[in-house]
TIVOPA-680019 format. One record per residue: residue number from 1; y, x negated, z of N, C-alpha, C in turn. Coordinates in steps of 0.1 Angstrom, whole numbers. Layout:
% TIVOPA-680019
ATOM torgu n.north n.east  n.up ca.north ca.east ca.up c.north c.east  c.up
ATOM   NUM       Y      X     Z        Y       X     Z       Y      X     Z
...
//
This chain:
% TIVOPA-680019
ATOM torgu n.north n.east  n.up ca.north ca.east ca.up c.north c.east  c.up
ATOM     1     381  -1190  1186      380   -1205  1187     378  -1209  1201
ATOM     2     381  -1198  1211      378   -1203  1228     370  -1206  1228
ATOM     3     359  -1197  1227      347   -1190  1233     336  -1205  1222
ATOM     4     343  -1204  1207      335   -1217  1204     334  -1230  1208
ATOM     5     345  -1230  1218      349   -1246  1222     345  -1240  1237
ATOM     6     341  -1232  1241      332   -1227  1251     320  -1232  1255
ATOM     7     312  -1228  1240      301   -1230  1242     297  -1245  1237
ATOM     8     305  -1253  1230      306   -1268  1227     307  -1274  1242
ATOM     9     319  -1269  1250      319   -1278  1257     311  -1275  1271
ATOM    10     300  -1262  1270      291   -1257  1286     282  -1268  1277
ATOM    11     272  -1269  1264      266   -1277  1265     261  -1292  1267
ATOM    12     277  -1294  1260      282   -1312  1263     281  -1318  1274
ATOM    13     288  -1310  1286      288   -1314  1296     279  -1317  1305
ATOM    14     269  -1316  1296      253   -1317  1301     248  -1333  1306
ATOM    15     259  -1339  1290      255   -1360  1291     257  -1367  1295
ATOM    16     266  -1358  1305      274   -1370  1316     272  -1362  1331
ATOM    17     256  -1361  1331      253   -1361  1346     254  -1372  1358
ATOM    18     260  -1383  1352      264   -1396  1362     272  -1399  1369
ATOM    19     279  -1393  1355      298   -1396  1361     304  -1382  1363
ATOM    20     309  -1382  1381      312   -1369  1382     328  -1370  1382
ATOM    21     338  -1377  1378      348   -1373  1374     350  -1370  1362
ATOM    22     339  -1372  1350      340   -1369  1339     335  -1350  1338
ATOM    23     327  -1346  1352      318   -1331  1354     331  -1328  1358
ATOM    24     334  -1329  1365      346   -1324  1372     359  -1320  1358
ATOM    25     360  -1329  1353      369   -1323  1341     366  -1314  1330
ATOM    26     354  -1314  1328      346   -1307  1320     342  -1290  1328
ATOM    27     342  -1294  1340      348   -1277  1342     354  -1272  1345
ATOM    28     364  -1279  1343      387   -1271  1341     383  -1271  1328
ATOM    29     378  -1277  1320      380   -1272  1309     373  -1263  1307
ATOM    30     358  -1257  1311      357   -1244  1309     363  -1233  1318
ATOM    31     366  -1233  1327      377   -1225  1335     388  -1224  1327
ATOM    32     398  -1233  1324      406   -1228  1314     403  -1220  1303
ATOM    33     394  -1223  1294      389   -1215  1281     386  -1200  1285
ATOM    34     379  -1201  1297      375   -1186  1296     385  -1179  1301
ATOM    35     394  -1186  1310      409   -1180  1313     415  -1173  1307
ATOM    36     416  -1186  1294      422   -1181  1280     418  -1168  1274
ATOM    37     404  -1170  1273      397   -1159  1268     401  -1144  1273
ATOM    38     397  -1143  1284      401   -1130  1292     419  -1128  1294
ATOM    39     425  -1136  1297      440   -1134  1291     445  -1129  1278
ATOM    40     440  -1135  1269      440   -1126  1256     438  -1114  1254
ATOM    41     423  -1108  1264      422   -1096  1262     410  -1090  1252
ATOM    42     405  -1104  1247      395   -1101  1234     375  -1100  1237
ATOM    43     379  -1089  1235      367   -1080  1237     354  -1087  1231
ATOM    44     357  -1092  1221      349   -1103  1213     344  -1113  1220
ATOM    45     355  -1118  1226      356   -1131  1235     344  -1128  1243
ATOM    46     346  -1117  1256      340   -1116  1265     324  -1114  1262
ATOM    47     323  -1106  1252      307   -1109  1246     304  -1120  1245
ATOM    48     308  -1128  1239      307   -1143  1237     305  -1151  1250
ATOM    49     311  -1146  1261      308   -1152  1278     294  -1150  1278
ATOM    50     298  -1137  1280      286   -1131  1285     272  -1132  1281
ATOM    51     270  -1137  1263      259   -1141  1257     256  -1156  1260
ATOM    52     264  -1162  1266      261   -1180  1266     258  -1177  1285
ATOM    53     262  -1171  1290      259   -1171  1301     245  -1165  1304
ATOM    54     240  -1154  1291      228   -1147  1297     218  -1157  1290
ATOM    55     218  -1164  1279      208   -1176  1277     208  -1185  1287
ATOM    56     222  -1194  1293      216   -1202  1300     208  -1197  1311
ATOM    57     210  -1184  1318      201   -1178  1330     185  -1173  1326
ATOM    58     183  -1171  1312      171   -1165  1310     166  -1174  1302
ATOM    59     169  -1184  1293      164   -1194  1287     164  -1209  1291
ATOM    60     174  -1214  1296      175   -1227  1300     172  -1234  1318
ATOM    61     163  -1241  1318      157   -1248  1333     171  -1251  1339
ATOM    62     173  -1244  1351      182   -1252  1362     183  -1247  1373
ATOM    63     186  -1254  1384      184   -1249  1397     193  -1233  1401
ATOM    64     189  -1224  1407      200   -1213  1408     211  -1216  1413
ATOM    65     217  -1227  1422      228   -1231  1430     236  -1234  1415
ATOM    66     234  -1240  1405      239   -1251  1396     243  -1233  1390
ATOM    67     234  -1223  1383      238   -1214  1373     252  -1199  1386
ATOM    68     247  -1203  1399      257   -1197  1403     274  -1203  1405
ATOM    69     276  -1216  1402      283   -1220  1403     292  -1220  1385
ATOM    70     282  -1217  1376      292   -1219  1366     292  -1203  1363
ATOM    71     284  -1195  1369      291   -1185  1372     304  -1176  1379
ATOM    72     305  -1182  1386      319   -1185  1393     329  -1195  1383
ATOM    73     323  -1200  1379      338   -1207  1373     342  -1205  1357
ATOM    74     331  -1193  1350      335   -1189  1336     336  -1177  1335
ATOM    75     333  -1168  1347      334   -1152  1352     345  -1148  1360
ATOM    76     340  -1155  1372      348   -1150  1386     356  -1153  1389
ATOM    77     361  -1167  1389      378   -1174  1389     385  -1170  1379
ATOM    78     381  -1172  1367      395   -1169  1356     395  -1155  1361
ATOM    79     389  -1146  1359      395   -1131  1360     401  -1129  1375
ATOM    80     395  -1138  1382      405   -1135  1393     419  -1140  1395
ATOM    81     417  -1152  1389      435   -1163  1388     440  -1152  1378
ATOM    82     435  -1147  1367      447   -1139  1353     451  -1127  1363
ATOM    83     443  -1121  1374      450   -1106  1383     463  -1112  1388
ATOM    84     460  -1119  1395      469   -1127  1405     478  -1130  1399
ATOM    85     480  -1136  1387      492   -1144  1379     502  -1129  1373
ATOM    86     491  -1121  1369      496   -1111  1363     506  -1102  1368
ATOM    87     498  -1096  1383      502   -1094  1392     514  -1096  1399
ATOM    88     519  -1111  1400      526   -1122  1402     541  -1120  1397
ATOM    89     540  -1123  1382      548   -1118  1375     553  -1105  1369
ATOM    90     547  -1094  1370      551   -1080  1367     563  -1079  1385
ATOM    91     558  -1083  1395      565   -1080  1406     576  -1092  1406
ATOM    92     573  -1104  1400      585   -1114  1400     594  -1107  1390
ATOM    93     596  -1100  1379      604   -1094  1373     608  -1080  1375
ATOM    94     604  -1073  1381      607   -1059  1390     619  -1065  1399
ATOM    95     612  -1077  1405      628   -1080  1414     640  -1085  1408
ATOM    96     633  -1095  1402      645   -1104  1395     655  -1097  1387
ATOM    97     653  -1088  1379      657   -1075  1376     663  -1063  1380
ATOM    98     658  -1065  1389      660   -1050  1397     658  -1036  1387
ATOM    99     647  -1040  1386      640   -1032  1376     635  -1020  1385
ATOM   100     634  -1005  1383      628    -995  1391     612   -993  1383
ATOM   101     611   -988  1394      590    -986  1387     593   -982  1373
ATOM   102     601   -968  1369      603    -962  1360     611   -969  1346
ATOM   103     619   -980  1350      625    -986  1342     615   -997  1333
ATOM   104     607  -1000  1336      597   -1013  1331     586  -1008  1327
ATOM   105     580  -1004  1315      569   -1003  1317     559  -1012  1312
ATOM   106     546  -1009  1322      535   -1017  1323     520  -1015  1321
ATOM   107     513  -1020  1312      498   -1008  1309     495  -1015  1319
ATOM   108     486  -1004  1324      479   -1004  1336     463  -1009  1331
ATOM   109     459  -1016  1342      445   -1022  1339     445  -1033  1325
ATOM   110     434  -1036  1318      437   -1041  1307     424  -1033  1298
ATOM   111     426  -1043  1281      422   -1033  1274     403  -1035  1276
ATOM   112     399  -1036  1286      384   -1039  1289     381  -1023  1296
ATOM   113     393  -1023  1302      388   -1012  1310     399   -999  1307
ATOM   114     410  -1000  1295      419    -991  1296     415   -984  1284
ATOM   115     413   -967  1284      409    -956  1280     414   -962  1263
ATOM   116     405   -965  1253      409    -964  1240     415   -954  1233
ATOM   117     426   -957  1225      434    -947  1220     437   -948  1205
ATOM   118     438   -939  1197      434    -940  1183     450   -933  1175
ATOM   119     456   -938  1168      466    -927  1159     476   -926  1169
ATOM   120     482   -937  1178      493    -930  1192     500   -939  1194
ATOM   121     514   -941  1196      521    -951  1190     518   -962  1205
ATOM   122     507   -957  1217      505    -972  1223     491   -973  1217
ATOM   123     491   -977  1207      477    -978  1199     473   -988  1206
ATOM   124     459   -989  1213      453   -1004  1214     439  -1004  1212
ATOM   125     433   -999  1197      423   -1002  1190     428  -1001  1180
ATOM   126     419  -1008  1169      416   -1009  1156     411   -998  1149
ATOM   127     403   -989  1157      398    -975  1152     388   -978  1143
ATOM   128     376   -989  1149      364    -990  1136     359   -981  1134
ATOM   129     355   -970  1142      347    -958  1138     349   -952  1129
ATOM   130     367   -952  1126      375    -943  1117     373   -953  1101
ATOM   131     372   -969  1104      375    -974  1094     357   -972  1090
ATOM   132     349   -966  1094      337    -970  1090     334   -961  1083
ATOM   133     339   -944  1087      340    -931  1083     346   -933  1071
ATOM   134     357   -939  1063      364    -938  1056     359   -948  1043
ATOM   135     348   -958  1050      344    -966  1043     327   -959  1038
ATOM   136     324   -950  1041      315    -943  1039     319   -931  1025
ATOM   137     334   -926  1030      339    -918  1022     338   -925  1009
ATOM   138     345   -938  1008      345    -942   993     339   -948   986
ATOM   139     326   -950   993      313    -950   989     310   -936   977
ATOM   140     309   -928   988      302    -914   980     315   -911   971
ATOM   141     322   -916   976      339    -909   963     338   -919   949
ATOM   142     331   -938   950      333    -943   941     322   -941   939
ATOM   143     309   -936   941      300    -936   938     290   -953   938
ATOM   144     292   -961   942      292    -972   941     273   -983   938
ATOM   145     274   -984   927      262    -990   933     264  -1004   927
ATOM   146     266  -1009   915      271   -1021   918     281  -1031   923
ATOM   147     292  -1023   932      300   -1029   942     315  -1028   935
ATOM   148     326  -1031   940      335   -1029   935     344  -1038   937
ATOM   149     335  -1050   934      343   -1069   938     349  -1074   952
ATOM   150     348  -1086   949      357   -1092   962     363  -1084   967
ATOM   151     367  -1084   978      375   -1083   994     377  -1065   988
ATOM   152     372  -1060   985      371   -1044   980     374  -1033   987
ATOM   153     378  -1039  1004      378   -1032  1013     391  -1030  1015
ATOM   154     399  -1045  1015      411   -1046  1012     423  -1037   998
ATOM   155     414  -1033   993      421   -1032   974     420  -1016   976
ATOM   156     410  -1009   987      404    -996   986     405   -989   992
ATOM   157     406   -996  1013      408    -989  1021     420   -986  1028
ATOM   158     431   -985  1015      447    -984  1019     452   -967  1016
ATOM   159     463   -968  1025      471    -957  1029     467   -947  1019
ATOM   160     467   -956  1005      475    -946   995     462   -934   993
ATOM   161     449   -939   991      433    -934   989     433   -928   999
ATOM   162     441   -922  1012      440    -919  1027     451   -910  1028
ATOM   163     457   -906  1019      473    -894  1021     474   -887  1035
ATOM   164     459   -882  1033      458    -867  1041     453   -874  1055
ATOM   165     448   -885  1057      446    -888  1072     461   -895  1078
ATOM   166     458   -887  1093      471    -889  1099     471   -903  1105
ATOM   167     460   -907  1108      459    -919  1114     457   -932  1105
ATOM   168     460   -934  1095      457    -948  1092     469   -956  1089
ATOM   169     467   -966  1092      472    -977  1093     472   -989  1082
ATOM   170     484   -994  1082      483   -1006  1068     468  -1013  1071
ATOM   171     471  -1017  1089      457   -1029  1090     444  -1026  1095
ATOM   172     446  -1013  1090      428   -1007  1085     425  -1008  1076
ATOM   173     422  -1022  1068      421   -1020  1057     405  -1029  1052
ATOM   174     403  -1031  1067      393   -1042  1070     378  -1035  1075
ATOM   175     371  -1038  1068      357   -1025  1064     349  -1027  1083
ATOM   176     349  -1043  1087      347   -1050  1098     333  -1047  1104
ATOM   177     326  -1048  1092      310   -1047  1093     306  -1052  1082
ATOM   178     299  -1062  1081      294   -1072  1069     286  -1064  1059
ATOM   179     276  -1053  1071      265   -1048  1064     278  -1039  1047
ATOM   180     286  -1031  1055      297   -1021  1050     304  -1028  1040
ATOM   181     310  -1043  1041      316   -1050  1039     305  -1057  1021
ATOM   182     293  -1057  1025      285   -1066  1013     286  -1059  1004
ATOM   183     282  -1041  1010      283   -1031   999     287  -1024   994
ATOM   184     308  -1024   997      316   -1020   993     319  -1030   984
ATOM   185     318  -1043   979      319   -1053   970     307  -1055   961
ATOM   186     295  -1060   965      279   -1060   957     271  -1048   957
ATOM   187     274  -1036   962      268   -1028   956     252  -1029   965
ATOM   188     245  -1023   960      234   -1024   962     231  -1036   963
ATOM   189     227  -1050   953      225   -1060   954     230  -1065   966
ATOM   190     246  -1067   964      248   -1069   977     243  -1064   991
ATOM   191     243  -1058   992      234   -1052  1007     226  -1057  1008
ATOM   192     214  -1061   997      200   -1063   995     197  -1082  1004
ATOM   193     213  -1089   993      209   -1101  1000     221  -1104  1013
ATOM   194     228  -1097  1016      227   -1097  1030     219  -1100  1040
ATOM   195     211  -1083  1040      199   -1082  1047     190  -1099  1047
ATOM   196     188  -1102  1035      179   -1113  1034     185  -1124  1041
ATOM   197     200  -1123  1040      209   -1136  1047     204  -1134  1064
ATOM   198     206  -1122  1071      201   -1118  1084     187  -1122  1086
ATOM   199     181  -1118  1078      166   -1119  1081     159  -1137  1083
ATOM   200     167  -1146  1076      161   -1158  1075     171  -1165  1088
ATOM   201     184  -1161  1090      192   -1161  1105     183  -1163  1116
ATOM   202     180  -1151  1117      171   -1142  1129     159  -1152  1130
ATOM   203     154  -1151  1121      138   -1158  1119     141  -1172  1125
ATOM   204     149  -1180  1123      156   -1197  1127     157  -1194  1143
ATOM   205     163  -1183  1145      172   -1181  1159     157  -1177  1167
ATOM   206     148  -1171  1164      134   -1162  1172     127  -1181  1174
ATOM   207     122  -1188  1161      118   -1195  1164     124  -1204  1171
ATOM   208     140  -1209  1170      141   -1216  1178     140  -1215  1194
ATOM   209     140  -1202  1200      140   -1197  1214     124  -1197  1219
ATOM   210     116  -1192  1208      104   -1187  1211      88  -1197  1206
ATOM   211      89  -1198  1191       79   -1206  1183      78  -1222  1188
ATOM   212      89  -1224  1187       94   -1237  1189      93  -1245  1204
ATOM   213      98  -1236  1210      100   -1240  1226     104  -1246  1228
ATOM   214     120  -1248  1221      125   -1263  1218     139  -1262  1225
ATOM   215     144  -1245  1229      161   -1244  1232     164  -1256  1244
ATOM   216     152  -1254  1254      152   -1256  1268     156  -1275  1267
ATOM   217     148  -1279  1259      151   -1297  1256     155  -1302  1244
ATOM   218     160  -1291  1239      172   -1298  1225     185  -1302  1229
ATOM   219     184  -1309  1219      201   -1317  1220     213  -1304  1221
ATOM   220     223  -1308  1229      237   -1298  1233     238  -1288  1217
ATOM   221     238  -1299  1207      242   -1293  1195     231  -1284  1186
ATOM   222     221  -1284  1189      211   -1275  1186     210  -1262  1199
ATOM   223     213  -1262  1207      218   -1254  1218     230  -1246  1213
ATOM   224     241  -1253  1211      253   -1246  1206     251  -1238  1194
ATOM   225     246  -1244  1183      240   -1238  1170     233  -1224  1173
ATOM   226     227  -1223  1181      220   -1214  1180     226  -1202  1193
ATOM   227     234  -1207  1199      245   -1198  1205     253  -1190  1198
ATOM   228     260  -1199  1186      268   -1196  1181     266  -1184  1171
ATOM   229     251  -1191  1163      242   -1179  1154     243  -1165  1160
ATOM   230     240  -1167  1176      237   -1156  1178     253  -1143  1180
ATOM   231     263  -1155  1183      272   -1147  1182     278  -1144  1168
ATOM   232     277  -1148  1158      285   -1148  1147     272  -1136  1136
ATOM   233     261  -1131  1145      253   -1118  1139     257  -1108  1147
ATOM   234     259  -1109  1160      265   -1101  1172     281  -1097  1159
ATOM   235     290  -1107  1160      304   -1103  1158     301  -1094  1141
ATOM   236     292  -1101  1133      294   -1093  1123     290  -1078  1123
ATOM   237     285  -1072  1135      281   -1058  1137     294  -1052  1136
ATOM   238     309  -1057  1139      323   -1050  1138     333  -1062  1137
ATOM   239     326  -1068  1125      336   -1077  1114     331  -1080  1111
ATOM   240     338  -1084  1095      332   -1086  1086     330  -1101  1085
ATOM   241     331  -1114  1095      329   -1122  1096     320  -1124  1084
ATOM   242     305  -1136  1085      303   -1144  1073     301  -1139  1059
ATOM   243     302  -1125  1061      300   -1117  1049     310  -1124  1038
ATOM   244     323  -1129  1045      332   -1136  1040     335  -1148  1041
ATOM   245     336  -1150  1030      342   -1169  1033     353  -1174  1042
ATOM   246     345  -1177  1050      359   -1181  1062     355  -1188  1071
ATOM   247     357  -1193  1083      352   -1203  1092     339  -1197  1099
ATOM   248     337  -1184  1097      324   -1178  1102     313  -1183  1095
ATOM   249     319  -1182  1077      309   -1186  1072     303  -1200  1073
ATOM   250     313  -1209  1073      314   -1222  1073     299  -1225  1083
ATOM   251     306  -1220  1097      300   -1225  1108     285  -1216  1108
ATOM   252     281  -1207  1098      270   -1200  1100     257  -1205  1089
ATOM   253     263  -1213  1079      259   -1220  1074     252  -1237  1080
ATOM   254     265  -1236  1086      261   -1254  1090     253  -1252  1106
ATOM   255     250  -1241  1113      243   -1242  1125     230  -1234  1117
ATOM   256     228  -1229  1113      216   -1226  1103     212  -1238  1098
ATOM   257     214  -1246  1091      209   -1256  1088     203  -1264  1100
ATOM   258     214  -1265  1110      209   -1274  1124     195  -1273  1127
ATOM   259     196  -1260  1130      180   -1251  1138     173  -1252  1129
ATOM   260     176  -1248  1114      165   -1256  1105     154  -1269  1103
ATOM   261     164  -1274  1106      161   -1292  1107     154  -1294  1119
ATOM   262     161  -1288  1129      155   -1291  1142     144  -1282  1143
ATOM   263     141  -1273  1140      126   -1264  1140     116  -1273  1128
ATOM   264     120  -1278  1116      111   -1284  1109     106  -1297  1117
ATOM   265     114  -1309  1123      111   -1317  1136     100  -1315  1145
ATOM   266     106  -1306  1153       95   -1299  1160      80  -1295  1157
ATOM   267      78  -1289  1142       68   -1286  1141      58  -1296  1133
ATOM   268      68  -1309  1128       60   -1324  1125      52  -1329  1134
ATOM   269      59  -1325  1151       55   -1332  1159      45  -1325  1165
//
């Protein structure tokens, strides 16, 4: 929800080029969000920077002074204020405490840059590779081709079907790939219209950037729409996002339509 009210509020802030106490607040508010973002730790998240920041630099008209500046303020300050804070407080409680190095411990770095570990009780992954492996297994084990119903991943990919592996976990139980996700539930069909759900995505998202020529002087909210598209096919590559009913779908639905509307516009005119 940062990273969405991220990219709501980089392109809003677009309509109030007049009033600069209203620009000025509008970017604490993205300094805070991406703060947030990178404080959390979510790997997701930072894709999500990183994708709205590489469209506005390679898709959208602005002077380089203007794109280095919100570079610095949705990159380079938050990550530098969360060291400092962090920093701050791991040493304000070492004293306050009188805590010894050895007495407190602290992961070192964070999880962007800290060595993934799988099956170890400082677990800090989800182990998709393993849940993909396993989700591959009960494929060939159920033989599956017309799917094996709703949330299937949930009902299938638990402990009990998993005796002999040492590493699984109650909350592996999440397939966390839509493609994986369509056709551990529909089966073949499923997969089939998946695929077809991607393909008319993509096709909206190409034209809107490219056919259309329309990203660069659309409204904020056809801008965001198609930010968002792009991240919500991005996340579904390791979750099962809109494969499922849930706010992914919601929002992948209603910015699809956006770019729809706004590409059929475009090509009246």
């Amino acid at each position: 929800m940062c990273f969405l009210l991220l990219f709501f509020f980089f392109y809003f802030q677009n309509k109030y080029k007049s009033s600069q106490k209203v620009k000025y607040f509008f970017f604490l508010i993205l300094f805070f969000l991406s703060f947030m973002i990178f404080a959390m730790q979510s790997r997701g998240g930072i894709i999500g920077v990183v994708l709205l920041l590489s469209i506005y630099f390679f898709f959208i008209k602005d002077i380089l002074k203007k794109k280095v500046f919100f570079f610095l303020i949705i990159i380079v300050l938050p990550i530098f204020s969360w060291e400092i804070i962090k920093t701050y407080k791991i040493n304000h409680l070492k004293q306050e405490k009188n805590y010894n190095q050895d007495e407190i411990k602290v992961i070192p770095g964070n999880r962007y840059t800290s060595p993934i570990k799988v099956g170890e009780k400082d677990d800090v992954s989800s182990g998709r590779l393993l849940i993909w492996k396993r989700s591959f297994e009960l494929i060939l084990k159920e033989k599956i081709i017309l799917g094996l119903g709703p949330q299937a991943d949930r009902r299938f990919l638990i402990e009990e079907n998993f005796k002999d592996d040492p590493s699984i976990y109650f909350w592996q139980n999440n397939s966390s790939n839509a493609l994986i996700y369509s056709f551990l539930c529909g089966g073949i069909l499923g997969l089939f219209l998946i695929i077809c759900i991607y393909g008319v995505v993509i096709f909206q998202i190409l034209k809107t950037f490219f056919i259309s020529n329309s990203l660069n002087n659309c409204s904020y909210v056809v801008k965001f729409s198609a930010t968002t598209l792009i991240f919500l096919v991005i996340r579904s590559m390791f979750e099962n996002s809109f494969a499922l009913f849930s706010v992914d779908f919601c929002l992948c639905c209603l910015c699809y339509f956006i770019l729809q509307k706004n590409n059929v516009s475009k090509n009246l005119h």
